[in-house]
C-alpha positions, 0 to 999 in steps of 0.5 A, spaced: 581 372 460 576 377 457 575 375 451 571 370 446 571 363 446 566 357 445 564 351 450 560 346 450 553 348 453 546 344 452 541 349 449 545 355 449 545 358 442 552 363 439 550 367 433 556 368 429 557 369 421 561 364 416 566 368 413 570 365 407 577 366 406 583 364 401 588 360 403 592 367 404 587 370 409 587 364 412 594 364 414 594 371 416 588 370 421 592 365 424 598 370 426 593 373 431 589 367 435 595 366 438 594 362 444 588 359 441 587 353 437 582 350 431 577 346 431 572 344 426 564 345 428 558 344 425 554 351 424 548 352 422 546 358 416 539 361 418 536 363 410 533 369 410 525 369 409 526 361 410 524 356 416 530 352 414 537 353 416 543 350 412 549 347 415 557 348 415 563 345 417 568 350 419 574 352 422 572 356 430 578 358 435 579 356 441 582 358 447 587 354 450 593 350 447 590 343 449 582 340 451 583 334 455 577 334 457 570 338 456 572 340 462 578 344 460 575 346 453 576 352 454 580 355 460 576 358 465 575 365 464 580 369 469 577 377 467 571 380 464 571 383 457 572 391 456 567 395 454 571 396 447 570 388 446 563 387 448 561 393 443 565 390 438 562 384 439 555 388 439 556 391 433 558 385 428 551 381 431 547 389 430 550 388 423 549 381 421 543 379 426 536 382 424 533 385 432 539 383 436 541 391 436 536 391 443 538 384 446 543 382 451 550 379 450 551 374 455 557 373 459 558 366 461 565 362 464 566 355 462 565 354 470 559 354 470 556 356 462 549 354 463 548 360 467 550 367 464 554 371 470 552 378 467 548 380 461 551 387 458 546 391 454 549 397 449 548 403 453 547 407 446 553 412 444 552 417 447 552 413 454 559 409 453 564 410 460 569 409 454 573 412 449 577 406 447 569 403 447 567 409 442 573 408 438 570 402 436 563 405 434 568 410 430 571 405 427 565 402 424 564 408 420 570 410 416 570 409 409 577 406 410 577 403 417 583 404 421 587 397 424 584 394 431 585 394 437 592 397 436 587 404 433 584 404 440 591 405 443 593 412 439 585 414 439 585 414 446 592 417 448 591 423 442 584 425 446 586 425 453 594 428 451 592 433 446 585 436 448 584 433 456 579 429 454 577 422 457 569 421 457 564 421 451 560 426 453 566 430 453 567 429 446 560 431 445 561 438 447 567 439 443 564 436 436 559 442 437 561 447 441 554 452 444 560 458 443 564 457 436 563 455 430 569 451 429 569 444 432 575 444 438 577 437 435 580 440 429 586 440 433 587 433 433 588 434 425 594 440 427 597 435 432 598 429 428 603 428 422 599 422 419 592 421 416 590 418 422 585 424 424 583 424 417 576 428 414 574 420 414 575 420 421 571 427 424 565 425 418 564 419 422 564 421 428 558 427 426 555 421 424 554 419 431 549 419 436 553 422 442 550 428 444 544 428 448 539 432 448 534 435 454 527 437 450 522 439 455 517 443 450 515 442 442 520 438 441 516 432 446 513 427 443 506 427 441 508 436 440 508 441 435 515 439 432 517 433 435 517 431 427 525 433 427 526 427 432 522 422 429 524 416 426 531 415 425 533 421 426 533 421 434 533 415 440 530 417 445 533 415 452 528 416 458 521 418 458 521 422 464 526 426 466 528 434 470 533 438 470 538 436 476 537 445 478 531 448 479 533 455 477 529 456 471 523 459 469 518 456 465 513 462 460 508 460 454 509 463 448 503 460 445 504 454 442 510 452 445 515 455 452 520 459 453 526 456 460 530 462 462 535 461 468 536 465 474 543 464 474 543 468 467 542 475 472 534 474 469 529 475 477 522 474 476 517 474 482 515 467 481 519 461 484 524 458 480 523 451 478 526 444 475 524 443 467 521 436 466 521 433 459 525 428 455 532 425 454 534 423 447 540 423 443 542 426 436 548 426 432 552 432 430 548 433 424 541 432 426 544 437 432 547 443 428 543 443 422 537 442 424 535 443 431 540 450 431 537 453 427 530 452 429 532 454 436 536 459 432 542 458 436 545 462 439 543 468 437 535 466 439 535 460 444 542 458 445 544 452 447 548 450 453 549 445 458 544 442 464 545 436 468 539 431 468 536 427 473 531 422 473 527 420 480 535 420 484 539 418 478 544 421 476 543 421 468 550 426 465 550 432 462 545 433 456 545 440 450 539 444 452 536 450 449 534 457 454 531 463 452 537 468 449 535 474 445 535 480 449 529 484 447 523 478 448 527 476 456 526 485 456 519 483 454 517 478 460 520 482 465 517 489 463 510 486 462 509 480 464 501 479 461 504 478 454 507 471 456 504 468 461 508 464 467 507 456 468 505 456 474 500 451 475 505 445 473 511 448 474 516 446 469 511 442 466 509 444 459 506 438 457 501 439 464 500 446 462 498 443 455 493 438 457 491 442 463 489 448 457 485 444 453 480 441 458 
């Protein structure tokens, strides 16, 4: 089926970690492996800082009642692993294996292990295609876990019959809504009459970089303001990208642009264009307390949404920051000579930048 197991196969490396369990624990592990069977293997400990490693003798799980031989070692697997599997799988080597946050995983069948069928690259947060995947990255940040994989189940079923949510970026919107204060989430705790949807749980998922973030003027790299995206603070997701729509306007206010859109009742006698800029993801704090209010949202630029785009790729959806205040959009319509249009590069402010200072 769809989930872990070991077989024999000459040169191939599986990370893993020892855990040491009382005779108690052991006993309650073993109510749910059914289906599998202990064996004992030699494994190898890596020292940190060290070139040698320490080796082990330890109980391992099998699948398959029975080996006959190392053919059947372990049966041939039938189905491909979740999503939610593989993120769990990716999370406890991220945790405990220095570097392996950006390797693959390797999906092999015993049929033919020596060859990978498929290597799974986490996407990020914010590109999971499943809720139940994001539960397990939720989970992952609870003070006070909840009980897996029967958590994923009641996440999933509350977000899609409470709030008709059923994709990731869905709850992004709703985490930090462009038009309120309070988070349509909030539900999920008025709907409940457990503690499953505890303060526990929406703190985790602030902390969460799911909400993808368009940037195409100072908060670039190597711009003015891109400091409050360095670091930690954000991942930036694809280097080169455009806005799918190509109704914005693109004026300079000096050190950093102005986007309007067409389609907000704005009409300019220059052409209208595609924004090009960057792709990151954030989380809700990085989101709300930081990037909001240095675009003054929503009262100078406000924040809604856009569709991505990179060469025919379709990217999702992504936050972006437009021009709002109704007094600088007068400005720029009435008297175009105090913000000068990108005309040269449209939609291009780091080509309007690079072309000013030669």
């Amino acid at each position: 089926g769809g989930v872990a197991s070991l077989c024999p196969c000459e040169g191939v490396v599986t990370k893993g970690s020892i855990v040491r369990l009382s005779d108690e624990e052991k006993l309650r592990l073993d109510q749910f492996e059914d289906g599998y069977r202990e064996i004992k293997l030699n494994v190898y400990e890596r020292i940190q800082g060290e070139e040698s490693v320490k080796r082990h003798e330890a109980s391992v799980y099998i699948a398959g009642t029975s080996a006959m031989n190392q053919q059947l070692f372990t049966p041939k697997m039938n189905a491909g692993p979740s999503e939610a599997y593989l993120t769990a799988i990716h999370l406890h080597l991220r945790s405990h294996w220095e570097n392996s946050a950006e390797e693959p995983i390797d999906i092999r069948s015993s049929a033919s292990p020596e060859e990978a069928l498929t290597h799974w690259y986490h996407p990020g947060v914010d590109s999971l295609k499943t809720l139940e995947a994001l539960c397990v990255e939720v989970n992952a940040l609870r003070k006070i876990p909840w009980t897996m994989p029967a958590a994923t189940q009641r996440f999933t079923s509350d977000l899609n019959r409470i709030l008709g949510v059923y994709s990731v970026q869905e709850v992004s919107t709703l985490l930090a809504p462009a038009d309120s204060d309070t988070s349509s989430l909030d539900m999920l705790r008025e709907s409940s009459n457990d503690d499953f949807w505890d303060e526990d749980a929406f703190n985790a998922l602030k902390l969460l970089r799911i909400h993808r973030i368009f940037v195409y003027g100072s908060l670039m790299t190597g711009l003015a303001n891109h400091h409050i995206l360095d670091g930690n603070k954000a991942r930036l997701i694809r280097e080169s990208v455009q806005t799918r729509d190509s109704n914005f306007y693109l004026i300079s206010a000096g050190n950093y642009p102005f986007a309007l859109s067409s389609s907000s009742s704005v009409v300019l006698k220059e052409k209208t264009s595609a924004l090009r800029g960057q792709l990151f993801a954030v989380d809700t704090n990085v989101l709300e307390s930081q990037l909001d209010p240095l675009e003054s949202h929503p009262h100078f630029y406000l924040r809604s949404r856009c569709d991505v785009i990179q060469d025919d790729e379709d990217l999702g959806s992504a936050w972006i920051y437009l021009l709002n205040d109704p007094k600088t959009i007068s400005t720029i319509v009435e008297n175009p000579t105090c913000f000068p249009r990108v005309a040269d590069t449209p939609g291009d402010w780091r080509a309007y930048v690079e072309n000013s200072l030669r």
